[in-house]
C-alpha positions as CSV (number, residue, x, y, z in Angstrom):
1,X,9.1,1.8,-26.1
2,X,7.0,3.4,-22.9
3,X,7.8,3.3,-19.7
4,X,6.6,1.4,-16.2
5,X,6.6,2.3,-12.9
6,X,5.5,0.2,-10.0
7,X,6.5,-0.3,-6.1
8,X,9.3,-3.0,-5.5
9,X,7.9,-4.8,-2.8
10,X,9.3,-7.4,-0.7
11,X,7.7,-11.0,-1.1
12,X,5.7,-11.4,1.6
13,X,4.2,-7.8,1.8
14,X,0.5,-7.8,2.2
15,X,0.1,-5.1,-0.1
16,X,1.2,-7.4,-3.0
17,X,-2.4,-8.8,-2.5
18,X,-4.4,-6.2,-2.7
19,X,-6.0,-4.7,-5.9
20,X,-4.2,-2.5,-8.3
21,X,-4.7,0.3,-10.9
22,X,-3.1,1.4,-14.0
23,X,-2.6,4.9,-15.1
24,X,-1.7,5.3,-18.9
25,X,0.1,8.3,-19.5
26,X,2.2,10.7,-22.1
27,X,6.1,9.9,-21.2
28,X,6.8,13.0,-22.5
29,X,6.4,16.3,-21.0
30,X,5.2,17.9,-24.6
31,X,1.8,15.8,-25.1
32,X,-1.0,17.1,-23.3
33,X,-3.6,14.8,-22.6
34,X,-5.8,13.3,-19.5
35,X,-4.6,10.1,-17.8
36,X,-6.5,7.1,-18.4
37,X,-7.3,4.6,-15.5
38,X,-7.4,1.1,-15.8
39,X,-8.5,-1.4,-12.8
40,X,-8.7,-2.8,-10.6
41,X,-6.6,-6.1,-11.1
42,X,-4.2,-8.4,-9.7
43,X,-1.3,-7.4,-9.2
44,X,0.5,-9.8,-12.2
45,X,-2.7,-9.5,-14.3
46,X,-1.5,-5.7,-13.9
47,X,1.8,-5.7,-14.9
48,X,0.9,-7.8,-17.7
49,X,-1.7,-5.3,-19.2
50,X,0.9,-2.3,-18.6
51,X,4.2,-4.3,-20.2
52,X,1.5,-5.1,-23.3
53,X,0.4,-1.6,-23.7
54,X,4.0,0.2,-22.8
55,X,6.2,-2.4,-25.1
56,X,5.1,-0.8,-28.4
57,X,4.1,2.9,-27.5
58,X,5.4,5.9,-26.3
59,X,3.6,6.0,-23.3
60,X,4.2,6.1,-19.4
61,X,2.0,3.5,-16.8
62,X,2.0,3.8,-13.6
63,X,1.2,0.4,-11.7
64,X,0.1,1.0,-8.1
65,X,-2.1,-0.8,-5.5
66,X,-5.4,0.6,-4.9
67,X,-5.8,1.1,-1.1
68,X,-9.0,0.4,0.5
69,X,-8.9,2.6,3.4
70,X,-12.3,3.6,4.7
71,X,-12.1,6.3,7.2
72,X,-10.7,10.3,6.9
73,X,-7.9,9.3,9.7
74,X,-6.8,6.2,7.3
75,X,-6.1,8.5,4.4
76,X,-4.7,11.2,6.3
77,X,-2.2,9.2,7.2
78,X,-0.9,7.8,4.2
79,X,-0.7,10.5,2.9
80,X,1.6,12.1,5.5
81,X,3.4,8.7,5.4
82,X,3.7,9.1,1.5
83,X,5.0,13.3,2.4
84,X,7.4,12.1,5.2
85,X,8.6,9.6,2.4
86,X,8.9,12.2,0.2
87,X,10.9,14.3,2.5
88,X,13.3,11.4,3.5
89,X,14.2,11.4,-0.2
90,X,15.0,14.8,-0.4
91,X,11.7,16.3,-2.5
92,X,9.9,19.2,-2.0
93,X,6.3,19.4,-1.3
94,X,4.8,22.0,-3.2
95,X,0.9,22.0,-1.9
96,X,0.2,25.3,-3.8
97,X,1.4,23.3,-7.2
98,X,-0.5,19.9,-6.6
99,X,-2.4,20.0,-10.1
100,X,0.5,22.4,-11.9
101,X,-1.5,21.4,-15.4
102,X,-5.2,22.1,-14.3
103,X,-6.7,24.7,-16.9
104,X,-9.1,26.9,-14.8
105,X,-10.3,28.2,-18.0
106,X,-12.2,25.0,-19.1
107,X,-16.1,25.6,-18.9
108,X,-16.6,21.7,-18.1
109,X,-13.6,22.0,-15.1
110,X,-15.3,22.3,-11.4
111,X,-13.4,24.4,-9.4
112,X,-13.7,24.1,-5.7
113,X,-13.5,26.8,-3.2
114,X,-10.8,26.1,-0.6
115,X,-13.2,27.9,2.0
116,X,-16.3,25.5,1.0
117,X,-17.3,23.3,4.5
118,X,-16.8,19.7,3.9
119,X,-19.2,17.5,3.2
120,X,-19.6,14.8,5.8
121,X,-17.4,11.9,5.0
122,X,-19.3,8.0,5.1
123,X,-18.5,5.5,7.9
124,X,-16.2,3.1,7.3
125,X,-19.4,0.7,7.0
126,X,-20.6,2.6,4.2
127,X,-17.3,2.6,2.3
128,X,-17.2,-0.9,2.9
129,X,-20.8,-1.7,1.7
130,X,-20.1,1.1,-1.2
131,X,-16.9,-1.2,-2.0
132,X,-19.2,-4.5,-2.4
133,X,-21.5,-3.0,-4.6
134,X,-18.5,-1.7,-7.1
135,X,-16.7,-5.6,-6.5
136,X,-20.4,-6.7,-7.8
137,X,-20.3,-4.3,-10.8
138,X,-16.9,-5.0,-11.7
139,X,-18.0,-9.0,-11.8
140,X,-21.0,-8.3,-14.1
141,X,-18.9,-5.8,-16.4
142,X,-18.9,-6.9,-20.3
């Protein structure tokens, strides 16, 4: 039996409505392989899918909602809300060990510069149009 891990939310949180992603992973610190992402869905249709899949395997899903914000200062601050969270709880942020099982080595692994200039983020109208073209695909997939 696998394991999942989701937010508890109160009842009447708007996030409950939003859509949500899977991530299918090893529970077990010995098995090496990449993540797979599933979604977006409901939230129940969600914890459905991961229960299913987690019930009779060894593996770890990670239920969380996927958060539509479409501007730099958006994300910026969730994350620092996530890091002051994170703090509150008593864990270290280690920003030097974000992706502690990246493999440099790998010839088909893009390595970015720290020192490269941005590239000029979209407006929030452009994420938002960008987001109605994926809703369109997703309701035209298989």
């Amino acid at each position: 039996m696998g394991a999942l891990v989701t937010l508890e939310l109160p009842e009447d949180s708007p996030v409950l409505s939003m859509p949500w992603i899977i991530t299918f992973g090893p529970l077990n610190d010995d098995e090496e392989w990449e993540p797979v992402v599933c979604g977006p869905y409901e939230r129940p249709h969600a914890l459905a899918l991961a229960e299913s899949v987690v019930a009779d395997e060894e593996l770890m899903a990670v239920v969380e909602p996927l958060l539509p914000h479409v501007s730099v200062e958006e994300i910026r601050g969730e994350i620092a809300a996530a890091q002051r969270a994170a703090e509150e709880a008593g864990a270290e942020i280690d920003e030097g060990d974000a992706y502690p099982d990246f493999d440099e080595t790998e010839p088909e692994a893009e390595i970015l510069d720290h020192h490269l200039e941005p590239s000029a983020p979209p407006s929030p109208d452009e994420v938002r149009a960008g987001q109605a073209r994926i809703a369109e695909k997703l309701s035209k997939a298989r």
